[in-house]
PyMOL commands that place a pseudoatom at each C-alpha (Angstrom):
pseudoatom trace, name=CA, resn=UNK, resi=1, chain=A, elem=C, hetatm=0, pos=[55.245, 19.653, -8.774]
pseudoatom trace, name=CA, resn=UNK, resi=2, chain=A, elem=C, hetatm=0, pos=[55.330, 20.495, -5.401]
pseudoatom trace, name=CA, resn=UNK, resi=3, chain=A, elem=C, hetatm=0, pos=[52.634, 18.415, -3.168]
pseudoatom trace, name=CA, resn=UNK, resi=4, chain=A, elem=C, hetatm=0, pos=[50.219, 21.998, -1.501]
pseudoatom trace, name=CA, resn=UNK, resi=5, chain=A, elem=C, hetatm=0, pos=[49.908, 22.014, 2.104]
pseudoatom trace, name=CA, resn=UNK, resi=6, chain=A, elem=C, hetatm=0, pos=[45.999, 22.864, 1.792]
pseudoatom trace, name=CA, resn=UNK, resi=7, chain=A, elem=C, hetatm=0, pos=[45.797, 23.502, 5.224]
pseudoatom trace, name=CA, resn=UNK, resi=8, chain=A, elem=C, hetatm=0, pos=[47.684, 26.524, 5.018]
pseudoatom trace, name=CA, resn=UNK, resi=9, chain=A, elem=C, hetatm=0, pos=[46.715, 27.352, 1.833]
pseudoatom trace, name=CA, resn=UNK, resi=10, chain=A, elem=C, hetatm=0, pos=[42.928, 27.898, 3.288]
pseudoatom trace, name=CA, resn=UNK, resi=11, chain=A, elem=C, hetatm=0, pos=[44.511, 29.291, 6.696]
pseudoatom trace, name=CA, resn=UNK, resi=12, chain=A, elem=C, hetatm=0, pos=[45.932, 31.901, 4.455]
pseudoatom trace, name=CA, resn=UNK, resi=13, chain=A, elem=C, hetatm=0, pos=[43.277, 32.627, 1.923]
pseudoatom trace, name=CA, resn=UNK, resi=14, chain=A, elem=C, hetatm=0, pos=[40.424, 32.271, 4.481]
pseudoatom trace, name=CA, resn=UNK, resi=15, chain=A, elem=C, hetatm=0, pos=[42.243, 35.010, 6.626]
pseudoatom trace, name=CA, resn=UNK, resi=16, chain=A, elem=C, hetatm=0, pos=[42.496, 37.611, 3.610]
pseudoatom trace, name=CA, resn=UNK, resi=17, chain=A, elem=C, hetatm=0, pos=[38.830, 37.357, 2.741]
pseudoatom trace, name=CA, resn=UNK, resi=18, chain=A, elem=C, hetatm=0, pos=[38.068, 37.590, 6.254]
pseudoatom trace, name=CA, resn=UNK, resi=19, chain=A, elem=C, hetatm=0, pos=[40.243, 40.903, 6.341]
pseudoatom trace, name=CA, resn=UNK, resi=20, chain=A, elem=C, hetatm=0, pos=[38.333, 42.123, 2.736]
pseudoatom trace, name=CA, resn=UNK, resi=21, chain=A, elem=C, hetatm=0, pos=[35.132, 41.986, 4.732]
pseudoatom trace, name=CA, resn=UNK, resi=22, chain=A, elem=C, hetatm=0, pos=[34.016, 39.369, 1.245]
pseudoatom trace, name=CA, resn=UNK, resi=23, chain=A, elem=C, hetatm=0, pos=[31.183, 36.964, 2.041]
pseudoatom trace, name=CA, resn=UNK, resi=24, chain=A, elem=C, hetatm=0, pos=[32.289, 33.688, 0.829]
pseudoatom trace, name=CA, resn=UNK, resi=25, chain=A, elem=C, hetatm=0, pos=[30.690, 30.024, 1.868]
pseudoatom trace, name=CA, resn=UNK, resi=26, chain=A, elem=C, hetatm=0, pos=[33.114, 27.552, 2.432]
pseudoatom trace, name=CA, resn=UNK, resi=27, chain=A, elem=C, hetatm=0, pos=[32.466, 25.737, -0.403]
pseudoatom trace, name=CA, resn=UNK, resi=28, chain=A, elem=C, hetatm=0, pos=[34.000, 28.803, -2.440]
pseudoatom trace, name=CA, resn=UNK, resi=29, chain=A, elem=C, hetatm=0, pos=[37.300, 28.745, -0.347]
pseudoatom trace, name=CA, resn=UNK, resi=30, chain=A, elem=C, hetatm=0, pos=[37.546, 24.903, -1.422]
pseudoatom trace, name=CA, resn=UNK, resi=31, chain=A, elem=C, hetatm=0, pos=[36.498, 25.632, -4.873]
pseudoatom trace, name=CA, resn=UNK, resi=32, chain=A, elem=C, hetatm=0, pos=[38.928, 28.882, -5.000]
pseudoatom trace, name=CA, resn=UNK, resi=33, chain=A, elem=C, hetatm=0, pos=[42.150, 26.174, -3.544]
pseudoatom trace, name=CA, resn=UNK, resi=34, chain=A, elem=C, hetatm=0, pos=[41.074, 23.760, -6.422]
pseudoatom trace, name=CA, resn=UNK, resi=35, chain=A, elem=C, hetatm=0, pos=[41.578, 26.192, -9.333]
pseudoatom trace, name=CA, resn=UNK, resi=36, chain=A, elem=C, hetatm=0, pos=[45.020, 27.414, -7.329]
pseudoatom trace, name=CA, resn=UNK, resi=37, chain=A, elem=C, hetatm=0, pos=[45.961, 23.289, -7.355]
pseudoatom trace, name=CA, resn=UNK, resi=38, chain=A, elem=C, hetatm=0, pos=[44.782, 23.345, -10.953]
pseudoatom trace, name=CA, resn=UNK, resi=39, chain=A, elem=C, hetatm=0, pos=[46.796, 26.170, -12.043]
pseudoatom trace, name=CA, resn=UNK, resi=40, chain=A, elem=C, hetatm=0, pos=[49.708, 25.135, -9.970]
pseudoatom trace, name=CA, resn=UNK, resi=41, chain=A, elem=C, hetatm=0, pos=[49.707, 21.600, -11.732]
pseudoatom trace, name=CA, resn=UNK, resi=42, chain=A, elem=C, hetatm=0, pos=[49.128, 22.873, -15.495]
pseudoatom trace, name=CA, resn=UNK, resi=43, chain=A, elem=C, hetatm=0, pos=[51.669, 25.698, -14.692]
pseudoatom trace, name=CA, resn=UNK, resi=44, chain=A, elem=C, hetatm=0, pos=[54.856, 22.766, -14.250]
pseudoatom trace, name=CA, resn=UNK, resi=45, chain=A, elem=C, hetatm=0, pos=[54.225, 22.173, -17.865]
pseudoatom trace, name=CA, resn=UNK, resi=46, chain=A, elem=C, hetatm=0, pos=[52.646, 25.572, -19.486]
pseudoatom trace, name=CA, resn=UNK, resi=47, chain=A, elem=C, hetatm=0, pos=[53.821, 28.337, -17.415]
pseudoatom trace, name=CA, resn=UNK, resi=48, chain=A, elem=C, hetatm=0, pos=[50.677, 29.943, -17.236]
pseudoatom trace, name=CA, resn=UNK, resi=49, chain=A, elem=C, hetatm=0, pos=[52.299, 32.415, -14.267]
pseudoatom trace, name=CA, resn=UNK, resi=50, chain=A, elem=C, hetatm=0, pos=[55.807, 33.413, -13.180]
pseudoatom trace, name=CA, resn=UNK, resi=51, chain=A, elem=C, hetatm=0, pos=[54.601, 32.768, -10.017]
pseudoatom trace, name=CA, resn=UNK, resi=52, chain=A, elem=C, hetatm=0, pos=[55.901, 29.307, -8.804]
pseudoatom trace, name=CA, resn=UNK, resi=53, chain=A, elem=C, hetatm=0, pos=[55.106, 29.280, -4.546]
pseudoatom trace, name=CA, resn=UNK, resi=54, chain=A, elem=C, hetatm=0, pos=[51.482, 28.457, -3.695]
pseudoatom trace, name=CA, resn=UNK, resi=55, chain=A, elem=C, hetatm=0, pos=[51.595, 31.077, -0.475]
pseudoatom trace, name=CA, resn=UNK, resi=56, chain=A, elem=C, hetatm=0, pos=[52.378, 33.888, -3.009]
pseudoatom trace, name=CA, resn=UNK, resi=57, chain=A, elem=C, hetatm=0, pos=[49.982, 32.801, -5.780]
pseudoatom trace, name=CA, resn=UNK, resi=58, chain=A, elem=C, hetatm=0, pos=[47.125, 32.907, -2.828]
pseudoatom trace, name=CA, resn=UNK, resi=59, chain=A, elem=C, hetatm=0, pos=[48.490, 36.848, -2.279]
pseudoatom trace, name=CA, resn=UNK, resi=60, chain=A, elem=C, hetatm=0, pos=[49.264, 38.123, -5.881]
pseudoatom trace, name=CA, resn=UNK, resi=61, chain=A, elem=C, hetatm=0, pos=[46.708, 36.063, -7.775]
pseudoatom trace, name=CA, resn=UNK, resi=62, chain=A, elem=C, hetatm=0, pos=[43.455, 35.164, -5.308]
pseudoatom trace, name=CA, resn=UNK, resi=63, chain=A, elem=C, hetatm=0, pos=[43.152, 37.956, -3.169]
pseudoatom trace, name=CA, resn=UNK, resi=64, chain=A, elem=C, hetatm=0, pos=[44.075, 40.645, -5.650]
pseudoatom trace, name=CA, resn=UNK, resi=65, chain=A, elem=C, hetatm=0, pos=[41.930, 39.718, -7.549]
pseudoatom trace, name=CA, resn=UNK, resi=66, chain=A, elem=C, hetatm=0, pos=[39.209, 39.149, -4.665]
pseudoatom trace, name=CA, resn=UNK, resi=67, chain=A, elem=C, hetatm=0, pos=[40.137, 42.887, -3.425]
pseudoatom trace, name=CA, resn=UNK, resi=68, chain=A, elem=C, hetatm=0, pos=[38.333, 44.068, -7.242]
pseudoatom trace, name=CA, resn=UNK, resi=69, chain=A, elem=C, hetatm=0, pos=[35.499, 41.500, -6.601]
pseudoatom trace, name=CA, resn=UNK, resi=70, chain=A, elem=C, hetatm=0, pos=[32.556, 44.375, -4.690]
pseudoatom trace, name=CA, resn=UNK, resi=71, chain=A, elem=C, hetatm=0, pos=[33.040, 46.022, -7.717]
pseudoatom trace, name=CA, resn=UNK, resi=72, chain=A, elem=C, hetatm=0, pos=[31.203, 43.497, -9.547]
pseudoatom trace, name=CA, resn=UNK, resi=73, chain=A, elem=C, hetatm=0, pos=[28.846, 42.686, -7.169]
pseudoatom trace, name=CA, resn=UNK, resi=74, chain=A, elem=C, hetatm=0, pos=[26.012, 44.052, -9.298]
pseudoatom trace, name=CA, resn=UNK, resi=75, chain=A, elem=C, hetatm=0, pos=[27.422, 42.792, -13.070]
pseudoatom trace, name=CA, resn=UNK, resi=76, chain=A, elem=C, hetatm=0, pos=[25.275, 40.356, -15.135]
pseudoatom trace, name=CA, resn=UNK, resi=77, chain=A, elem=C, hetatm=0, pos=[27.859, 40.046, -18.139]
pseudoatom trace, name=CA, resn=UNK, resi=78, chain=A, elem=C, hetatm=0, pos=[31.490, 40.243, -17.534]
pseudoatom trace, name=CA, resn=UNK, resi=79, chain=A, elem=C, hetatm=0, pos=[34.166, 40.117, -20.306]
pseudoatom trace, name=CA, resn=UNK, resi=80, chain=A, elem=C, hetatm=0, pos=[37.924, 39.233, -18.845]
pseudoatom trace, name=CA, resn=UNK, resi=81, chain=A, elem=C, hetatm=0, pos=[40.429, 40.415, -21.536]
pseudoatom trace, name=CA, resn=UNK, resi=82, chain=A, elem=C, hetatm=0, pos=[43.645, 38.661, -21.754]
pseudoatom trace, name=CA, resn=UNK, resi=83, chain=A, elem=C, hetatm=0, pos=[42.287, 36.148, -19.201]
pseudoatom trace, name=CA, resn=UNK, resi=84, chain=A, elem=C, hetatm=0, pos=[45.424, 34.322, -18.868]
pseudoatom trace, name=CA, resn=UNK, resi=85, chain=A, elem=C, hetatm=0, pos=[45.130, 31.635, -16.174]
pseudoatom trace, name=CA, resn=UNK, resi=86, chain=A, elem=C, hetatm=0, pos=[42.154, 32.887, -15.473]
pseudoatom trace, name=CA, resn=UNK, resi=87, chain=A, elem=C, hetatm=0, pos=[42.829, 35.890, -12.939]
pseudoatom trace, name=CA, resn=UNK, resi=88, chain=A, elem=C, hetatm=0, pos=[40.206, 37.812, -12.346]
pseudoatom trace, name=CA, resn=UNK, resi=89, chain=A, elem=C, hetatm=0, pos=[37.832, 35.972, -14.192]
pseudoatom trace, name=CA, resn=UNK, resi=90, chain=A, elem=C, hetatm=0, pos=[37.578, 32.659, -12.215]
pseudoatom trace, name=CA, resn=UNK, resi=91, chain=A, elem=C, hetatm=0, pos=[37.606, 34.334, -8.573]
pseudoatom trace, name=CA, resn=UNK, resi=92, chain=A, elem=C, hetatm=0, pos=[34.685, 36.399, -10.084]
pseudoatom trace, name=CA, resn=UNK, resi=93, chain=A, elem=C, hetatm=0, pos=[33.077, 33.186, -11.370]
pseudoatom trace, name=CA, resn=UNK, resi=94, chain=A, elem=C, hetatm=0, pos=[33.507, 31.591, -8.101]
pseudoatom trace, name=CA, resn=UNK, resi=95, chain=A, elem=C, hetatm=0, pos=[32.577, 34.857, -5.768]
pseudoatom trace, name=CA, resn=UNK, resi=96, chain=A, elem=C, hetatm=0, pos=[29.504, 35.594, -7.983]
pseudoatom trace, name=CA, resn=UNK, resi=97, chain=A, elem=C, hetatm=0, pos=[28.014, 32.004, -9.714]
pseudoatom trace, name=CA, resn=UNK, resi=98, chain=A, elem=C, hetatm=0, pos=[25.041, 34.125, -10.628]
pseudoatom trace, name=CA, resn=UNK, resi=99, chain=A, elem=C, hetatm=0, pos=[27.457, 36.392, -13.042]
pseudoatom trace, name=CA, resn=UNK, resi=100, chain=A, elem=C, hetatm=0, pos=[28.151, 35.350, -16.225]
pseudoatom trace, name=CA, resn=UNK, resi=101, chain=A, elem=C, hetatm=0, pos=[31.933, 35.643, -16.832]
pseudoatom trace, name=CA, resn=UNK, resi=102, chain=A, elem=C, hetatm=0, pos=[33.535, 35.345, -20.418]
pseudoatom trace, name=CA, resn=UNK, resi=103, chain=A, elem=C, hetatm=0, pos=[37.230, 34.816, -20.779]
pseudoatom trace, name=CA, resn=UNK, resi=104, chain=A, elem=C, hetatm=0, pos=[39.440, 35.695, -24.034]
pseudoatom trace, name=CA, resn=UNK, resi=105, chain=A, elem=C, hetatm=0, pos=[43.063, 35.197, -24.486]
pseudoatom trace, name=CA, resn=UNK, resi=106, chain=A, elem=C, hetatm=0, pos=[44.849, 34.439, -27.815]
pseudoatom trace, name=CA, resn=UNK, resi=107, chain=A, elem=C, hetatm=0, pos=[47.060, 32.142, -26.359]
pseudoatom trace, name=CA, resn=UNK, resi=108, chain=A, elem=C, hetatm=0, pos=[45.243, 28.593, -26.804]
pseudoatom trace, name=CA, resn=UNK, resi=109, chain=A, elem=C, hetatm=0, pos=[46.994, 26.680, -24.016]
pseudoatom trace, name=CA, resn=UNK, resi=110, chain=A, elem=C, hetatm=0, pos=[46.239, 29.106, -21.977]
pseudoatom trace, name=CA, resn=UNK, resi=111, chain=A, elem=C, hetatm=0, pos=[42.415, 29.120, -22.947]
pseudoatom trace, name=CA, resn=UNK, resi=112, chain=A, elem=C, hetatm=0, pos=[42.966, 25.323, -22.430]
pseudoatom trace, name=CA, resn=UNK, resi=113, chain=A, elem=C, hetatm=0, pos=[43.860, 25.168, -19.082]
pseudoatom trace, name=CA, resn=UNK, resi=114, chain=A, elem=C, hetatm=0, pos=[40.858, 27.585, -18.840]
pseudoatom trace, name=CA, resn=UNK, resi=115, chain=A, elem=C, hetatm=0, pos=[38.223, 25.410, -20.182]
pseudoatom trace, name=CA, resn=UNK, resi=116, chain=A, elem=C, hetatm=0, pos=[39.653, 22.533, -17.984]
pseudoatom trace, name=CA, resn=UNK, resi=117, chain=A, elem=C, hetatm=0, pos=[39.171, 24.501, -14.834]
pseudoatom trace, name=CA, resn=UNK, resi=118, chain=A, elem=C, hetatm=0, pos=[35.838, 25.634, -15.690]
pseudoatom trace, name=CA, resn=UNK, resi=119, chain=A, elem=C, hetatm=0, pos=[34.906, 21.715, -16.077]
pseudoatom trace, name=CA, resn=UNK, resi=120, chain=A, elem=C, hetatm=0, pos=[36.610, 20.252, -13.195]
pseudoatom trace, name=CA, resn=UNK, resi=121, chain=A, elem=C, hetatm=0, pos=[35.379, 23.177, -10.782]
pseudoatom trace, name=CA, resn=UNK, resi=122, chain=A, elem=C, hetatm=0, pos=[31.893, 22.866, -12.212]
pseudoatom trace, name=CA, resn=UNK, resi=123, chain=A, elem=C, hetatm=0, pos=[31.508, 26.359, -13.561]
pseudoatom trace, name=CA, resn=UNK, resi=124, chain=A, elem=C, hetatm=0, pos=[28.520, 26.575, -15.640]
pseudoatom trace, name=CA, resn=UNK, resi=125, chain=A, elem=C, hetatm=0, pos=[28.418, 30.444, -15.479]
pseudoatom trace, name=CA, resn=UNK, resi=126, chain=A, elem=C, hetatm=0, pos=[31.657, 30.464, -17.542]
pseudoatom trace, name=CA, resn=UNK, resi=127, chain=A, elem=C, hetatm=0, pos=[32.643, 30.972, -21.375]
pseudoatom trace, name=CA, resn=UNK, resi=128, chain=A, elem=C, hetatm=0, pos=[36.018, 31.078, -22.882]
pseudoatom trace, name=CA, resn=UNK, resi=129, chain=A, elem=C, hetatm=0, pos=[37.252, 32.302, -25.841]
pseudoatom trace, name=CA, resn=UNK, resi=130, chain=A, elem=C, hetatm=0, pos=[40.398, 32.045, -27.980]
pseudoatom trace, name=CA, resn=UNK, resi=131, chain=A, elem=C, hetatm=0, pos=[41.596, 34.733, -30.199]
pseudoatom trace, name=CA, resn=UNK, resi=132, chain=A, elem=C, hetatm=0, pos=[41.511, 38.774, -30.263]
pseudoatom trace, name=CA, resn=UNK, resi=133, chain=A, elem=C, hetatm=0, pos=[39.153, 40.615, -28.292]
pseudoatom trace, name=CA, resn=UNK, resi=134, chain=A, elem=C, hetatm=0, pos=[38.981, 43.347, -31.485]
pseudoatom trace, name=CA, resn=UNK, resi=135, chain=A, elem=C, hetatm=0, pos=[37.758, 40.328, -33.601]
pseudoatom trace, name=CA, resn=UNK, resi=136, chain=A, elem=C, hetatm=0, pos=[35.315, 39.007, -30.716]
pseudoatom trace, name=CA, resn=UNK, resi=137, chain=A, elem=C, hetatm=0, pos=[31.340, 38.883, -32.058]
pseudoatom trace, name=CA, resn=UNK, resi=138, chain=A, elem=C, hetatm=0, pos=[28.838, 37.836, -29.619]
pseudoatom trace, name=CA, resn=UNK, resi=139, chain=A, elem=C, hetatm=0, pos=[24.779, 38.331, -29.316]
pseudoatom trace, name=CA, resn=UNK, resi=140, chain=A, elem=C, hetatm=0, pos=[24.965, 40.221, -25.912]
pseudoatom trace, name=CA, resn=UNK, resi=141, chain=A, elem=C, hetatm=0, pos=[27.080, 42.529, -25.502]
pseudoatom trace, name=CA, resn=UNK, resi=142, chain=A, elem=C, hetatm=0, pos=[28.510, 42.974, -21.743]
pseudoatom trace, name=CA, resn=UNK, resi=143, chain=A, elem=C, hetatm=0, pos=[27.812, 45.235, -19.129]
pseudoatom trace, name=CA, resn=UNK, resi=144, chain=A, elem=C, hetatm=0, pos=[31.375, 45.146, -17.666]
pseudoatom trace, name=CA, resn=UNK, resi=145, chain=A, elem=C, hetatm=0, pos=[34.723, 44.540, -19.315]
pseudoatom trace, name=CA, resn=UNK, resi=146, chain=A, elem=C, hetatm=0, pos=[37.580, 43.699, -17.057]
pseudoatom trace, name=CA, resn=UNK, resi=147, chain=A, elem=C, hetatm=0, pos=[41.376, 43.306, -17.519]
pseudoatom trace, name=CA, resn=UNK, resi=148, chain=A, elem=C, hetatm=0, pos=[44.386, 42.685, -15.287]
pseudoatom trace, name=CA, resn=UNK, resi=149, chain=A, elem=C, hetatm=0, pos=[47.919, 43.670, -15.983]
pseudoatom trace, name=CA, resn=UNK, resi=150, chain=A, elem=C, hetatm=0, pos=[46.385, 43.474, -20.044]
pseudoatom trace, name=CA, resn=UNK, resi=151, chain=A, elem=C, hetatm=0, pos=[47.424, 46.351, -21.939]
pseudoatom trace, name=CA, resn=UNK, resi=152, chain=A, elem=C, hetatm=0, pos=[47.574, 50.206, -21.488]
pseudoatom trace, name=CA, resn=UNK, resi=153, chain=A, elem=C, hetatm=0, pos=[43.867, 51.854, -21.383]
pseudoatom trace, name=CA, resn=UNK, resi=154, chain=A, elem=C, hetatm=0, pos=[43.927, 52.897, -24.470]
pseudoatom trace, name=CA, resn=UNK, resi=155, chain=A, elem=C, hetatm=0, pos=[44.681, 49.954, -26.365]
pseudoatom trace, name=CA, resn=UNK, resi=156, chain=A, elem=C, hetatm=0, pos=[41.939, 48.180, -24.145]
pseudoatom trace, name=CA, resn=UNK, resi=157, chain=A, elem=C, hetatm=0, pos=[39.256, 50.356, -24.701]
pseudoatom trace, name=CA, resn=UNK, resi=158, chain=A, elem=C, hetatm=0, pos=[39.727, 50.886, -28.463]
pseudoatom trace, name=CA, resn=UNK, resi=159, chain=A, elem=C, hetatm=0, pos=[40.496, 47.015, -29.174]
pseudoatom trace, name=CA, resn=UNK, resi=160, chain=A, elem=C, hetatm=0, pos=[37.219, 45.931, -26.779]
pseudoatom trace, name=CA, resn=UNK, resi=161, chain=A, elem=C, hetatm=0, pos=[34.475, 48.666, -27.040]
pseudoatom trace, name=CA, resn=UNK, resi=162, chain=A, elem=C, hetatm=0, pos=[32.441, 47.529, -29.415]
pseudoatom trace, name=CA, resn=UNK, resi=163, chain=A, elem=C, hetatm=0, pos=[31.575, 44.818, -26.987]
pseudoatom trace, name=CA, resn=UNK, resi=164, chain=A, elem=C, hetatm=0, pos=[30.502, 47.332, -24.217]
pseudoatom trace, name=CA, resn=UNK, resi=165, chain=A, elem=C, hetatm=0, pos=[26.402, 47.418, -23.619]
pseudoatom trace, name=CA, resn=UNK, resi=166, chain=A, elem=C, hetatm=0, pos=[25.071, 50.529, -23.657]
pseudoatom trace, name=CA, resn=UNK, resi=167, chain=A, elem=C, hetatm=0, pos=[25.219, 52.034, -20.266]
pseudoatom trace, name=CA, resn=UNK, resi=168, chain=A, elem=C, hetatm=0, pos=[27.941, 49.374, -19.523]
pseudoatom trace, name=CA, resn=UNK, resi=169, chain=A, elem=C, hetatm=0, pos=[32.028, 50.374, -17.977]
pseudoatom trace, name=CA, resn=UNK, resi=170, chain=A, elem=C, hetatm=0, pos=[35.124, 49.023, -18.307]
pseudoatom trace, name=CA, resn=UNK, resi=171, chain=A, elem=C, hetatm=0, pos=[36.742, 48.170, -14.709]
pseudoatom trace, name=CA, resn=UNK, resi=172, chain=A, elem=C, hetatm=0, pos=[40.783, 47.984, -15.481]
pseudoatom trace, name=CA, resn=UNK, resi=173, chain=A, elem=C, hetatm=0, pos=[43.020, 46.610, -12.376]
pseudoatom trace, name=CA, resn=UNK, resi=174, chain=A, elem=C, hetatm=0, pos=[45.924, 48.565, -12.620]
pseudoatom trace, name=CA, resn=UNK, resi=175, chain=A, elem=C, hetatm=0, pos=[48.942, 48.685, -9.893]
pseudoatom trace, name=CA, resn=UNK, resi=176, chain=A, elem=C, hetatm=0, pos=[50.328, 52.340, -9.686]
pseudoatom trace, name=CA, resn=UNK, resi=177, chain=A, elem=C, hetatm=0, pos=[47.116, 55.158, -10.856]
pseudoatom trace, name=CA, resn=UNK, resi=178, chain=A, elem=C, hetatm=0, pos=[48.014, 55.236, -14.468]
pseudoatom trace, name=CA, resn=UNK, resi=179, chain=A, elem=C, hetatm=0, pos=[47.852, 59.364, -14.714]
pseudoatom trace, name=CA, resn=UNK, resi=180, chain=A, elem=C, hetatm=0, pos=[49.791, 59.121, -18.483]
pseudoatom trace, name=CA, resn=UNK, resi=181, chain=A, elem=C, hetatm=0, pos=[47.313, 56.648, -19.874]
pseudoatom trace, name=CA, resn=UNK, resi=182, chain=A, elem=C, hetatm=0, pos=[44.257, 58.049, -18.111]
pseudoatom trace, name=CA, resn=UNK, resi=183, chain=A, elem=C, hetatm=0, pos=[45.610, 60.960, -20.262]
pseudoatom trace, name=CA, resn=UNK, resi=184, chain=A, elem=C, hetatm=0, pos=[46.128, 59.021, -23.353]
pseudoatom trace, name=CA, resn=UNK, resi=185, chain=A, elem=C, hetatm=0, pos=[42.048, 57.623, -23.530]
pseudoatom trace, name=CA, resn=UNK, resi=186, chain=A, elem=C, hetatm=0, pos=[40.473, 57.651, -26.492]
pseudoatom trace, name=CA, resn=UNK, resi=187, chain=A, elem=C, hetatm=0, pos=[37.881, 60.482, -27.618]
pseudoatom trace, name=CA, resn=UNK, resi=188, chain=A, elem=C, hetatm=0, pos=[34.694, 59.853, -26.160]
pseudoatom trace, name=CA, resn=UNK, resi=189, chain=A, elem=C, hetatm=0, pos=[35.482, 57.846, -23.041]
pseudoatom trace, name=CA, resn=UNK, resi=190, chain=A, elem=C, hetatm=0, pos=[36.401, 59.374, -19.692]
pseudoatom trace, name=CA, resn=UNK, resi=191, chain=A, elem=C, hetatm=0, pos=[37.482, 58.149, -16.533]
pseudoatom trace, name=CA, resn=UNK, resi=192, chain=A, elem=C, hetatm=0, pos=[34.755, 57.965, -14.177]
pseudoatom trace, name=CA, resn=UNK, resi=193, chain=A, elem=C, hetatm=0, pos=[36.400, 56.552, -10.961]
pseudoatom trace, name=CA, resn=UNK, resi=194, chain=A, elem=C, hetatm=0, pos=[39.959, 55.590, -9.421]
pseudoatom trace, name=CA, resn=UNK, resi=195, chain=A, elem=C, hetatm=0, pos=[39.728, 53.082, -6.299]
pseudoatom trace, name=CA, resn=UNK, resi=196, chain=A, elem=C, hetatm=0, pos=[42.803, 52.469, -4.352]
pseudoatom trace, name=CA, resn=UNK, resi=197, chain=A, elem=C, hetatm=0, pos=[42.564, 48.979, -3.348]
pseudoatom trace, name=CA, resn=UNK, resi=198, chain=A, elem=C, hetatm=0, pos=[44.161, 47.206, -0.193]
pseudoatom trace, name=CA, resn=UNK, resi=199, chain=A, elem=C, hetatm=0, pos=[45.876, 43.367, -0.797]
pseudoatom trace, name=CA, resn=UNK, resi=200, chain=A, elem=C, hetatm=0, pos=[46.179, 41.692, 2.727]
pseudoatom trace, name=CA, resn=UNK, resi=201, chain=A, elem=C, hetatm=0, pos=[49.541, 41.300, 2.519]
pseudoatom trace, name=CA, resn=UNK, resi=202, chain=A, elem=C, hetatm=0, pos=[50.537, 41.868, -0.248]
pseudoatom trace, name=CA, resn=UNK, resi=203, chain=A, elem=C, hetatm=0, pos=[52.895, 45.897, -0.195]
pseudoatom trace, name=CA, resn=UNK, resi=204, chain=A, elem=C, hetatm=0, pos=[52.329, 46.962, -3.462]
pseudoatom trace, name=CA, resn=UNK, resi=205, chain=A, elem=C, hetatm=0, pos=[50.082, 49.859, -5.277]
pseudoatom trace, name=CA, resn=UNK, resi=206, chain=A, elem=C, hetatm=0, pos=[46.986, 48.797, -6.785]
pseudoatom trace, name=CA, resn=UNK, resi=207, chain=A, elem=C, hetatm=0, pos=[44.096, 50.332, -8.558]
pseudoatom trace, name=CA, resn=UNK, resi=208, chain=A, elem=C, hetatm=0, pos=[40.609, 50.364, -10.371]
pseudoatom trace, name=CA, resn=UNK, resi=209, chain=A, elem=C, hetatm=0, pos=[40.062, 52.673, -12.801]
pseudoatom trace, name=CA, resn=UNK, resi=210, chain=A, elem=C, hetatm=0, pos=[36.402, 52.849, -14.065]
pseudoatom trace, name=CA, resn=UNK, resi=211, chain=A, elem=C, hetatm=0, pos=[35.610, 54.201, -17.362]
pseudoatom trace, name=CA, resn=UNK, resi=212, chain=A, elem=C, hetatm=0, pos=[32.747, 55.186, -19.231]
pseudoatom trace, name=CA, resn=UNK, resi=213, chain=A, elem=C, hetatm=0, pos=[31.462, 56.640, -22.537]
pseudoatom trace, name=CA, resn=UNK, resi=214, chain=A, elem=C, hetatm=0, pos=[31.328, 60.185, -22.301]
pseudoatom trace, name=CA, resn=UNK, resi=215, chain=A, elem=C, hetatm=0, pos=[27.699, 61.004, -22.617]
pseudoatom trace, name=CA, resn=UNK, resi=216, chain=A, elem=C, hetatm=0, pos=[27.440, 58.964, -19.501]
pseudoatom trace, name=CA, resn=UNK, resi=217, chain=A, elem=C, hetatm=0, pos=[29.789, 60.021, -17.835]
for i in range(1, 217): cmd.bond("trace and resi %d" % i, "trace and resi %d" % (i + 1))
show_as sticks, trace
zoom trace
């Protein structure tokens, strides 16, 4: 593995939160480059991410999923399905330590690497799970659910809303504005919002799409 030029690293993630107008002490940068170093070193070994150069993993991994992060700003309980490495579940951990973020995957090396970073960074407002988010049981259910790059909408929504709080929405990052799955939900949910979001550079489409149960909507 490739020894990271930190330096730049901050230089370059500093910069793009700057440009996202995101409030973030510098203590947060640090602990935001230690999770990249993490998943940099456990990625030589588990490829947690096709992504291999540091510079782009700051672009397509921390700032993407920092441009989602005022959409949380005023989540208690937030479910990341398919958390993978940990994207956007740990920058939301990290932006918001007063949030409680959850984490599923079925993939156990990936939860692994998960429940490492959440001890060596110190994250006490994080929980990880391993298995299917259909078969997930917990005694509070969550007032956002969150995926990135996990599944169409569809599939998400039917396999994760029994977990949804009442009152609660599910915040999908998409890239393009799915209009054919957006047409495909599920009776009784409706799409309640689609943000266009901006990636300091990073030229590529992205999206949120909100979602909500009908009656609420």
């Amino acid at each position: 593995m490739a020894i990271l030029d930190t330096k730049a690293l901050k230089a370059s993630l500093s910069a793009g939160v700057q440009e996202m107008g995101l409030t973030l002490t510098e203590a947060q940068i640090d602990q935001m480059l230690a999770y990249l170093a993490l998943l940099s070193k456990w990625n030589a070994v588990y490829n947690l991410t096709a992504i291999r150069d540091p510079q782009e993993m700051v672009k397509q991994h921390l700032l993407d999923s920092l441009s989602a992060a005022p959409a949380f700003v005023d989540a208690r309980n937030v479910l990341d399905v398919g958390a993978g490495g940990g994207l956007p579940g740990m920058m939301l951990a990290i932006a918001y330590p007063q949030t409680r973020i959850s984490m599923i995957d079925t993939v156990s090396k990936k939860t692994a690497f998960l429940s490492q970073a959440k001890a060596e960074l110190g994250l006490s407002n994080v929980t990880v799970f391993t298995g299917r988010v259909e078969q997930l049981e917990v005694t509070e259910k969550f007032d956002v659910i969150t995926s990135r790059a996990f599944s169409e909408l569809c599939n998400f929504i039917n396999w994760s809303g029994h977990l949804l709080a009442e009152g609660g929405q599910f915040i999908a990052m998409k890239g393009v504005a799915p209009a054919q799955e957006i047409e495909r939900l599920p009776a009784g949910w409706a799409v309640t919002g689609l943000q266009p979001l901006q990636v300091p550079g990073l030229n590529a489409e992205r999206h949120l799409v909100f979602v909500r149960r009908t009656e609420q909507a």
